[in-house]
PDB file of N, H, CA, C and O in Angstrom:
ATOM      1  N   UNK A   1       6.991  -8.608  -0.994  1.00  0.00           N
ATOM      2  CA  UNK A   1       5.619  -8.392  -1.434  1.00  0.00           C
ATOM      3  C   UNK A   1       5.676  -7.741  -2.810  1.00  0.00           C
ATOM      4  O   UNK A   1       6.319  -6.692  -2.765  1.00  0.00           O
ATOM      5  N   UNK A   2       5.120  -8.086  -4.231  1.00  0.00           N
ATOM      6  H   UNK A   2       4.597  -8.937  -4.268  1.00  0.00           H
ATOM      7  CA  UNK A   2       4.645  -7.324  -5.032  1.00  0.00           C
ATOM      8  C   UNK A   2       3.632  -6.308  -5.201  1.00  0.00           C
ATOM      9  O   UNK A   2       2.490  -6.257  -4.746  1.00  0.00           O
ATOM     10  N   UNK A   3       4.187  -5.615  -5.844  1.00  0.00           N
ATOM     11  H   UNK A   3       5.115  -5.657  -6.213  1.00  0.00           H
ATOM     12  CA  UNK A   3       3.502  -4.423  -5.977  1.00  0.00           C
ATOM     13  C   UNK A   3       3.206  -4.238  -7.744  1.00  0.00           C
ATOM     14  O   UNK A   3       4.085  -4.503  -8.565  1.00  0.00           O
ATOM     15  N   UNK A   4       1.980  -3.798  -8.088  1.00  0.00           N
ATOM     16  H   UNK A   4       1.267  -3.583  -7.421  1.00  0.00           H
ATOM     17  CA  UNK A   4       1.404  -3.673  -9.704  1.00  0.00           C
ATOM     18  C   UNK A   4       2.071  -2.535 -10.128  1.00  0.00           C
ATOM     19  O   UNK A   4       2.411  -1.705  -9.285  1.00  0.00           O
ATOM     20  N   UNK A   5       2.273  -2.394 -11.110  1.00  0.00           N
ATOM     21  H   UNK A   5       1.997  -3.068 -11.795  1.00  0.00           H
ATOM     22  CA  UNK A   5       2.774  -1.137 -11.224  1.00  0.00           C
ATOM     23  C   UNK A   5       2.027   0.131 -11.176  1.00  0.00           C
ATOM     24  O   UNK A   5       2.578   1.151 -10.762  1.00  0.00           O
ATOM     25  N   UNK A   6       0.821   0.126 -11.569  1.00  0.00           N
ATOM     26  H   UNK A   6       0.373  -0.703 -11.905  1.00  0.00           H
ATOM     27  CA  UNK A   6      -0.524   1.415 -11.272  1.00  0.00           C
ATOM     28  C   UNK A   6      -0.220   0.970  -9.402  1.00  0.00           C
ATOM     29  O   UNK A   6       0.627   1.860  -9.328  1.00  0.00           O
ATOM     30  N   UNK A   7      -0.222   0.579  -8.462  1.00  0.00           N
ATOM     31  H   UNK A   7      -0.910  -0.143  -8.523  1.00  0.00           H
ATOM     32  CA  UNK A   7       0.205   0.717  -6.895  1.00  0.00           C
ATOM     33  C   UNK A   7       1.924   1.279  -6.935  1.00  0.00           C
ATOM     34  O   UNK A   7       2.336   2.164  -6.186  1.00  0.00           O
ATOM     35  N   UNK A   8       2.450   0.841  -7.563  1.00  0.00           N
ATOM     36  H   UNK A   8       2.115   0.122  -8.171  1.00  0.00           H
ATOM     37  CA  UNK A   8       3.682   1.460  -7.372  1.00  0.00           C
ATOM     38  C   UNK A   8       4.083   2.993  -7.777  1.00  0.00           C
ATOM     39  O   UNK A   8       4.777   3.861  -7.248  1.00  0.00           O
ATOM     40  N   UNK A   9       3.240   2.896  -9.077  1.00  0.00           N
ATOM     41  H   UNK A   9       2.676   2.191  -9.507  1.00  0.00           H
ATOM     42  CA  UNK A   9       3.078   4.573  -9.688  1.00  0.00           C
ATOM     43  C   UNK A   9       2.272   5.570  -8.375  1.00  0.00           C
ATOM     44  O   UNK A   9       2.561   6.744  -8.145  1.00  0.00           O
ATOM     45  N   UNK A  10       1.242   4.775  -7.647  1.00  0.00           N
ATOM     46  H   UNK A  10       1.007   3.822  -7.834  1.00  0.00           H
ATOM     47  CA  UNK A  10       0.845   5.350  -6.953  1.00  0.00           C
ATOM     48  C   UNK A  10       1.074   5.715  -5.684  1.00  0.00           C
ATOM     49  O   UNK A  10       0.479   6.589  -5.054  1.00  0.00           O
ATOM     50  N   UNK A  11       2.099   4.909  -5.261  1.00  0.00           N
ATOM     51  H   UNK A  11       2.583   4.198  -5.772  1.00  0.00           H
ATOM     52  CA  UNK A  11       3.053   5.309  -4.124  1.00  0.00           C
ATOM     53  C   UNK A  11       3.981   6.259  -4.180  1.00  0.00           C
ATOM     54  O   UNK A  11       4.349   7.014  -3.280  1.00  0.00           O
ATOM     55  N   UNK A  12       4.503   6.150  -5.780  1.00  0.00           N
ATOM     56  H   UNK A  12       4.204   5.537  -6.511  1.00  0.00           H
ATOM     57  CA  UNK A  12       5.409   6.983  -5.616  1.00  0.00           C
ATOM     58  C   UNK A  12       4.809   8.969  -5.653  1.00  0.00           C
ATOM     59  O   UNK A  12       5.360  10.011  -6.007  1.00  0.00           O
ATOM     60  N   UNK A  13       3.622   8.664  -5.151  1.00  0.00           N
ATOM     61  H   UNK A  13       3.175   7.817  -4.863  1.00  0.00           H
ATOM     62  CA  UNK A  13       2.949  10.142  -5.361  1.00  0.00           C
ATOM     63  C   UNK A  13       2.898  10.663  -3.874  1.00  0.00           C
ATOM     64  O   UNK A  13       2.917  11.870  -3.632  1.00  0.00           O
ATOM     65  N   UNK A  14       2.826   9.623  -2.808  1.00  0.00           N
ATOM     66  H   UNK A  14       2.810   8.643  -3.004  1.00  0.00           H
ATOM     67  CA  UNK A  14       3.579   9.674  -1.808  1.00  0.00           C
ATOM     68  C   UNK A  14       4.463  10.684  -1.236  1.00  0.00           C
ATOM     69  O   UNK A  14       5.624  10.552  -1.622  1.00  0.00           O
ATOM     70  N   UNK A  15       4.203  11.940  -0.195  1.00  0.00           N
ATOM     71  H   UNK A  15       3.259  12.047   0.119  1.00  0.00           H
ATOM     72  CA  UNK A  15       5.594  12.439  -0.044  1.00  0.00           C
ATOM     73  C   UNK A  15       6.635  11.482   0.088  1.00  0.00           C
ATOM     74  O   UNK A  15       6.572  10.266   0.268  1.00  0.00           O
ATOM     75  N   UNK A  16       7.599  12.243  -0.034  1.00  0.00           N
ATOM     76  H   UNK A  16       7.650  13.231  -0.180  1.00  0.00           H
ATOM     77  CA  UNK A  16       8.961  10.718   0.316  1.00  0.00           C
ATOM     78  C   UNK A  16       9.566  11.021   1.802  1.00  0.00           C
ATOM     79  O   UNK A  16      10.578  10.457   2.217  1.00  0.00           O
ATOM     80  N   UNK A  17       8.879  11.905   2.494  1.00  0.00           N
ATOM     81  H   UNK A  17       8.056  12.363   2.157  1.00  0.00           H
ATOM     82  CA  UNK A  17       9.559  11.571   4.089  1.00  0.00           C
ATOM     83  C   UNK A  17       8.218  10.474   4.860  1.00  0.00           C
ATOM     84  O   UNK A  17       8.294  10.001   5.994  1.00  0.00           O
ATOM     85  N   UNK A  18       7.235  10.303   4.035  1.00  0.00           N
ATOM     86  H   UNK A  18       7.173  10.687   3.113  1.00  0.00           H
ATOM     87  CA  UNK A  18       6.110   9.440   4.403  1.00  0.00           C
ATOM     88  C   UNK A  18       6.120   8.181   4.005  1.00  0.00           C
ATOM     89  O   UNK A  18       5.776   7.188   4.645  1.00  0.00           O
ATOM     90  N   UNK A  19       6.540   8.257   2.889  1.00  0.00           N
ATOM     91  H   UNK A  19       6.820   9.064   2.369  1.00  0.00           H
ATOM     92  CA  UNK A  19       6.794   7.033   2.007  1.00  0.00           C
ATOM     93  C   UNK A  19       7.121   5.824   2.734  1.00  0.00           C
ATOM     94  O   UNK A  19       6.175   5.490   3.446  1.00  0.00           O
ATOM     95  N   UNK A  20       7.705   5.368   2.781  1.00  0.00           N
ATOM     96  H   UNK A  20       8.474   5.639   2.202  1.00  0.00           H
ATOM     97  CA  UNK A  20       8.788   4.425   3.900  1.00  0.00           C
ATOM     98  C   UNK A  20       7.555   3.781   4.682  1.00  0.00           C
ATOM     99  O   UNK A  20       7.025   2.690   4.471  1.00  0.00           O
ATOM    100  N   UNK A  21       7.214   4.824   5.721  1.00  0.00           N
ATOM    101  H   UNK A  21       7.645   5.709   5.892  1.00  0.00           H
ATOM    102  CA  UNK A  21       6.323   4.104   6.620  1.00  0.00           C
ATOM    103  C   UNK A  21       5.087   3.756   6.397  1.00  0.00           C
ATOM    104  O   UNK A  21       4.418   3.023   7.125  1.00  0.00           O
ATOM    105  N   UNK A  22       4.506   4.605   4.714  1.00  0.00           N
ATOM    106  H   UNK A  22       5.049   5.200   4.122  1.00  0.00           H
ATOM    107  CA  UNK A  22       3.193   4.616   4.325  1.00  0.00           C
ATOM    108  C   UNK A  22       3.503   3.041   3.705  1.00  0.00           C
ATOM    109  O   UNK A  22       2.684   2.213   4.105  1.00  0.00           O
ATOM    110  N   UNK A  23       4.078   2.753   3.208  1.00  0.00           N
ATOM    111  H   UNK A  23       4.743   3.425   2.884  1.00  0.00           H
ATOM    112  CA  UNK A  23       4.502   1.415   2.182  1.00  0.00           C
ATOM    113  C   UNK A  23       4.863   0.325   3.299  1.00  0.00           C
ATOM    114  O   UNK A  23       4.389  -0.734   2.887  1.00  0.00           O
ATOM    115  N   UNK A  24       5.311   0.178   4.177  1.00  0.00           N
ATOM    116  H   UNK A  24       5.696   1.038   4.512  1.00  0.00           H
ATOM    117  CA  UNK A  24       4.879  -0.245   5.536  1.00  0.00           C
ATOM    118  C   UNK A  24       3.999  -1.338   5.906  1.00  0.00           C
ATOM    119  O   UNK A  24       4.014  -2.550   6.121  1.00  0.00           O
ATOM    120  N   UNK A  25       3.102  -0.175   5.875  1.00  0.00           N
ATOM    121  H   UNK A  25       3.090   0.810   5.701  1.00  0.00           H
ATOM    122  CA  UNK A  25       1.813  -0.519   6.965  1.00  0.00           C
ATOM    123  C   UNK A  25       0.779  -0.926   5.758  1.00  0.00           C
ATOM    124  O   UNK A  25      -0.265  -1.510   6.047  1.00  0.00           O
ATOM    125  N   UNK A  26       1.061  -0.638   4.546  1.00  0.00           N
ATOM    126  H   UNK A  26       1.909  -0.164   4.311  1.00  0.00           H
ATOM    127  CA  UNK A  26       0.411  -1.485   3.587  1.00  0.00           C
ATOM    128  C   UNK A  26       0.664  -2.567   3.139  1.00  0.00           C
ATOM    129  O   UNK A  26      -0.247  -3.225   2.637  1.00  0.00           O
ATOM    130  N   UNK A  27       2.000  -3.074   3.193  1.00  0.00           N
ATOM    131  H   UNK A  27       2.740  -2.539   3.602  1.00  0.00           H
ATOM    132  CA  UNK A  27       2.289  -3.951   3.664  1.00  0.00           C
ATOM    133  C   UNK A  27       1.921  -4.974   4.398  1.00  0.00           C
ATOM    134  O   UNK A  27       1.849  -6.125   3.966  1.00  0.00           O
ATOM    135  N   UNK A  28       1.683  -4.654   5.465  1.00  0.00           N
ATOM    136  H   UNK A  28       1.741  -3.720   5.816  1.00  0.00           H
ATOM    137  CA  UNK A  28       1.410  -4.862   6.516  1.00  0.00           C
ATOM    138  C   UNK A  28      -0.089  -5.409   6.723  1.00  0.00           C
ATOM    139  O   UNK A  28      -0.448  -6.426   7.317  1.00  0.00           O
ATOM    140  N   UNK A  29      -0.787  -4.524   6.117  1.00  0.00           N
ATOM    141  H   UNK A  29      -0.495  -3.698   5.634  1.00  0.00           H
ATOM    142  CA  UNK A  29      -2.378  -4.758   5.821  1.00  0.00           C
ATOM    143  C   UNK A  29      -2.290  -5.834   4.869  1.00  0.00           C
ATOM    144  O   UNK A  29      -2.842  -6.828   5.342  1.00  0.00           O
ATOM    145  N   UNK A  30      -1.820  -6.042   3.715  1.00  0.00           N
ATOM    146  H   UNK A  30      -1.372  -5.235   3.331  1.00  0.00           H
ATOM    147  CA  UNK A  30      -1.811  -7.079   2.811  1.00  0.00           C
ATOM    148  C   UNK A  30      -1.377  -8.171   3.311  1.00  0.00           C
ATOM    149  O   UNK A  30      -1.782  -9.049   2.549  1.00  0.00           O
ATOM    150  N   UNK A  31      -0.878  -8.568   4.020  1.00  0.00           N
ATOM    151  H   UNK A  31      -0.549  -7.854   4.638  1.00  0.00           H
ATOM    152  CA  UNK A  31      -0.394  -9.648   4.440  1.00  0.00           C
ATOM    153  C   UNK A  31      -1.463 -10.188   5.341  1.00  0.00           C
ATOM    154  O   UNK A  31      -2.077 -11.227   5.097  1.00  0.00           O
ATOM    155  N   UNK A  32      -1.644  -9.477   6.333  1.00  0.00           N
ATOM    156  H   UNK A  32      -1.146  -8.633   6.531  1.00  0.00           H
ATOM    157  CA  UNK A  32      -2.933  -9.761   7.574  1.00  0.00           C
ATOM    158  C   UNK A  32      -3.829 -10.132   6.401  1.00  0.00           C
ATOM    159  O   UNK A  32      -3.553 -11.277   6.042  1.00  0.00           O
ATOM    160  N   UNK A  33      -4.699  -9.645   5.745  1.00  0.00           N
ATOM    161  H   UNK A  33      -4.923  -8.715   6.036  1.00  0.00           H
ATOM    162  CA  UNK A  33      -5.405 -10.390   4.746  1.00  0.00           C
ATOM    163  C   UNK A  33      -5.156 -10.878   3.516  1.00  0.00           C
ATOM    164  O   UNK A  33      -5.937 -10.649   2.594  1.00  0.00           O
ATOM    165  N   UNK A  34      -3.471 -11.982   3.265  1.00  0.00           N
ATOM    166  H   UNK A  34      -2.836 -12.168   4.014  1.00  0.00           H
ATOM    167  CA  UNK A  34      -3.521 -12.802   2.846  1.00  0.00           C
ATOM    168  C   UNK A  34      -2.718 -12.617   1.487  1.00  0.00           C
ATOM    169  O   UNK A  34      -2.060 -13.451   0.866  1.00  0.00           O
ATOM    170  N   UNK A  35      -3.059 -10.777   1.103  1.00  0.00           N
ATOM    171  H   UNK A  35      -3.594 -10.100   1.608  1.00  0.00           H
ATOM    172  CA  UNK A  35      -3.069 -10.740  -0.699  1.00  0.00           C
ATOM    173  C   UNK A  35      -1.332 -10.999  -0.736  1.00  0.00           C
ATOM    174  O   UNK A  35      -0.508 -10.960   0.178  1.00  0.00           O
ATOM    175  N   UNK A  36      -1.169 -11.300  -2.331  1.00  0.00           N
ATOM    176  H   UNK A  36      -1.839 -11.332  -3.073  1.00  0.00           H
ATOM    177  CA  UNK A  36       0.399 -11.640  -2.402  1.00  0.00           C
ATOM    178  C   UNK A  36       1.138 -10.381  -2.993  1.00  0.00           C
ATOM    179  O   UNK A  36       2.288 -10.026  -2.732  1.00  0.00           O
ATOM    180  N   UNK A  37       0.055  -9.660  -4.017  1.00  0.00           N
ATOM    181  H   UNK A  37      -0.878  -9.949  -4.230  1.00  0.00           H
ATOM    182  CA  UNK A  37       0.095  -8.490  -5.053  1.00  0.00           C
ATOM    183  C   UNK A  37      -0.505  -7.445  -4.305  1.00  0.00           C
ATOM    184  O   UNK A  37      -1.598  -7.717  -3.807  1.00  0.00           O
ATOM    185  N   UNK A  38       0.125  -5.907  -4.043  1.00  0.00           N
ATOM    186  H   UNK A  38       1.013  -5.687  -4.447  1.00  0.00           H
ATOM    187  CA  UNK A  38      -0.768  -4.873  -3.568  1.00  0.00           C
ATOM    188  C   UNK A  38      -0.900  -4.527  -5.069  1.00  0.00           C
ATOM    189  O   UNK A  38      -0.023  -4.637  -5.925  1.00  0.00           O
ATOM    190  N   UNK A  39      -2.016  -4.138  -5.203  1.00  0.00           N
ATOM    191  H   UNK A  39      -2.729  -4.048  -4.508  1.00  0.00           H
ATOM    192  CA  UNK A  39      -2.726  -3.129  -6.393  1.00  0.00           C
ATOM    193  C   UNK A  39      -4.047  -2.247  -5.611  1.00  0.00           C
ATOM    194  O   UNK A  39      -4.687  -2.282  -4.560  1.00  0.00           O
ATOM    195  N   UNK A  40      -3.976  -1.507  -6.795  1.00  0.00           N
ATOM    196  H   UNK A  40      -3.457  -1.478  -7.648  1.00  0.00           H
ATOM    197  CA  UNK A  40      -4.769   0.330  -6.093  1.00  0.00           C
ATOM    198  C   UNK A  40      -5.615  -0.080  -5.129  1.00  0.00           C
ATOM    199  O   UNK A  40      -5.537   0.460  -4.025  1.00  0.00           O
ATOM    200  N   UNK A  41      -6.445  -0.968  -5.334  1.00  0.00           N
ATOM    201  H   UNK A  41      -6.508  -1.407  -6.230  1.00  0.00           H
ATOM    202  CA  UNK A  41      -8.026  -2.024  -4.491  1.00  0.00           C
ATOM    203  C   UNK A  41      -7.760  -1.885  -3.179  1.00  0.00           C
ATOM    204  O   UNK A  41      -8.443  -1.385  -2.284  1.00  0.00           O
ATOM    205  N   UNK A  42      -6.003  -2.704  -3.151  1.00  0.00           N
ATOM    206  H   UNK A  42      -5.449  -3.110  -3.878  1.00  0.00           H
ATOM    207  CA  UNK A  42      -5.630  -3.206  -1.916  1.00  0.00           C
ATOM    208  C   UNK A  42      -5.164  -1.761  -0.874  1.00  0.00           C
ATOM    209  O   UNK A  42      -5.495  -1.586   0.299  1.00  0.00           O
ATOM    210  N   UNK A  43      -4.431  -0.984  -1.615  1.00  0.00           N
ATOM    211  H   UNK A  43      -4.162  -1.126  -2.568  1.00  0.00           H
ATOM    212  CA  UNK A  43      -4.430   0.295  -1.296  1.00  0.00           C
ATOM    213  C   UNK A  43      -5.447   0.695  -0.683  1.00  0.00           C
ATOM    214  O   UNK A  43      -5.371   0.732   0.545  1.00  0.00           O
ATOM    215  N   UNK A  44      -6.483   1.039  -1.229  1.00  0.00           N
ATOM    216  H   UNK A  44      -6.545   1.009  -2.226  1.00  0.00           H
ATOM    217  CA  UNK A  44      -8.183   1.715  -1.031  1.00  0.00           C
ATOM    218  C   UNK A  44      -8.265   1.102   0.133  1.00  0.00           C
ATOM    219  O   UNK A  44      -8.531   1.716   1.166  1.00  0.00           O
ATOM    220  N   UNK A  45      -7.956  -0.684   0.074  1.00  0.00           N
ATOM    221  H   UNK A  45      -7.740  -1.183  -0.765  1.00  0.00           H
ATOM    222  CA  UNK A  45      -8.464  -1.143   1.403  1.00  0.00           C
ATOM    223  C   UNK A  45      -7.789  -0.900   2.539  1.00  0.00           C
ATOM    224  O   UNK A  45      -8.526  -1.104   3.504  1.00  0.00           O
ATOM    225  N   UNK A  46      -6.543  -0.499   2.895  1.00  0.00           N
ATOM    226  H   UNK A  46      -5.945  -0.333   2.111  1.00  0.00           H
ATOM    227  CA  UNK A  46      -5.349  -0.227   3.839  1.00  0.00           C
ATOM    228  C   UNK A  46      -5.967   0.904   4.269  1.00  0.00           C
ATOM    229  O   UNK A  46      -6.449   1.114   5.382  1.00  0.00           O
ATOM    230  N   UNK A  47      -5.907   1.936   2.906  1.00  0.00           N
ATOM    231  H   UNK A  47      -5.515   1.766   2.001  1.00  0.00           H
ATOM    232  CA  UNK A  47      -6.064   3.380   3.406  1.00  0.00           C
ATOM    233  C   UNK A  47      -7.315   3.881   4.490  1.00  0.00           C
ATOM    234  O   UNK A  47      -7.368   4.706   5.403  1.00  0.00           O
ATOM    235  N   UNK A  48      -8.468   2.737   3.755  1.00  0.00           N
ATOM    236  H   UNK A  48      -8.425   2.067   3.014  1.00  0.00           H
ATOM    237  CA  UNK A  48      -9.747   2.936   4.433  1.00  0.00           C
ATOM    238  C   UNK A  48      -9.676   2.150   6.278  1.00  0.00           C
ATOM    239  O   UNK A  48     -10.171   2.638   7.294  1.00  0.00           O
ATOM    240  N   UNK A  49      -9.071   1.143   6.177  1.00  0.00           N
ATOM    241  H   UNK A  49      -8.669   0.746   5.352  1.00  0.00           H
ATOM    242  CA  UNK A  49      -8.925   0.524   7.090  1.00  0.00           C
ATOM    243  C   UNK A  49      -7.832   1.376   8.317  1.00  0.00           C
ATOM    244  O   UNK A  49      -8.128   1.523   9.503  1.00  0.00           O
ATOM    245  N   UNK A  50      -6.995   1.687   7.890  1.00  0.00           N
ATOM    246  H   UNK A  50      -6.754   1.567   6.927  1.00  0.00           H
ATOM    247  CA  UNK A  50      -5.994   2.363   8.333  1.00  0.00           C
ATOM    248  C   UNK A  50      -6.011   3.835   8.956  1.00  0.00           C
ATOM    249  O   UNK A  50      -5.328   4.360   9.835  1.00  0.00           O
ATOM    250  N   UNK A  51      -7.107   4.313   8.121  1.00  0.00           N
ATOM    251  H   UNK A  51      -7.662   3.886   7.407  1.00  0.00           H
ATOM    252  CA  UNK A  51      -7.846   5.835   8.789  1.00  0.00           C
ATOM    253  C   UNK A  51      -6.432   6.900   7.366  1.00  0.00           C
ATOM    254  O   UNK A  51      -6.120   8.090   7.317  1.00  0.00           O
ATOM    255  N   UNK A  52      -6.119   6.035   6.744  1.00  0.00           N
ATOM    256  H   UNK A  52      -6.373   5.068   6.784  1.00  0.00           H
ATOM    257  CA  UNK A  52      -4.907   7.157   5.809  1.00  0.00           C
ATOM    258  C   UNK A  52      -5.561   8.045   5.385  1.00  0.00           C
ATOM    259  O   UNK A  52      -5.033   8.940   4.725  1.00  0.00           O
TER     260      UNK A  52
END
């Protein structure tokens, strides 16, 4: 999966014992709806969806 670099800058703000599984399940969300690129949007939408 790609990641934009403003989503990647923004992961990496991420603790890093969270990281891993937070990058995951966003993942995870992006795919279930389709996107090829996570960027911040797609983020917003995981996080909101996800209860993050």
């Amino acid at each position: 999966m790609a990641w934009s670099p403003e989503a990647e800058a923004r992961v990496e703000r991420i603790p890093s014992f969270i990281r891993p599984m937070a990058r995951k399940a966003i993942e995870r969300y992006a795919e279930g709806k389709g996107y090829r690129t996570i960027t911040e949007t797609v983020m917003d939408e995981a996080r909101a969806a996800l209860g993050m």
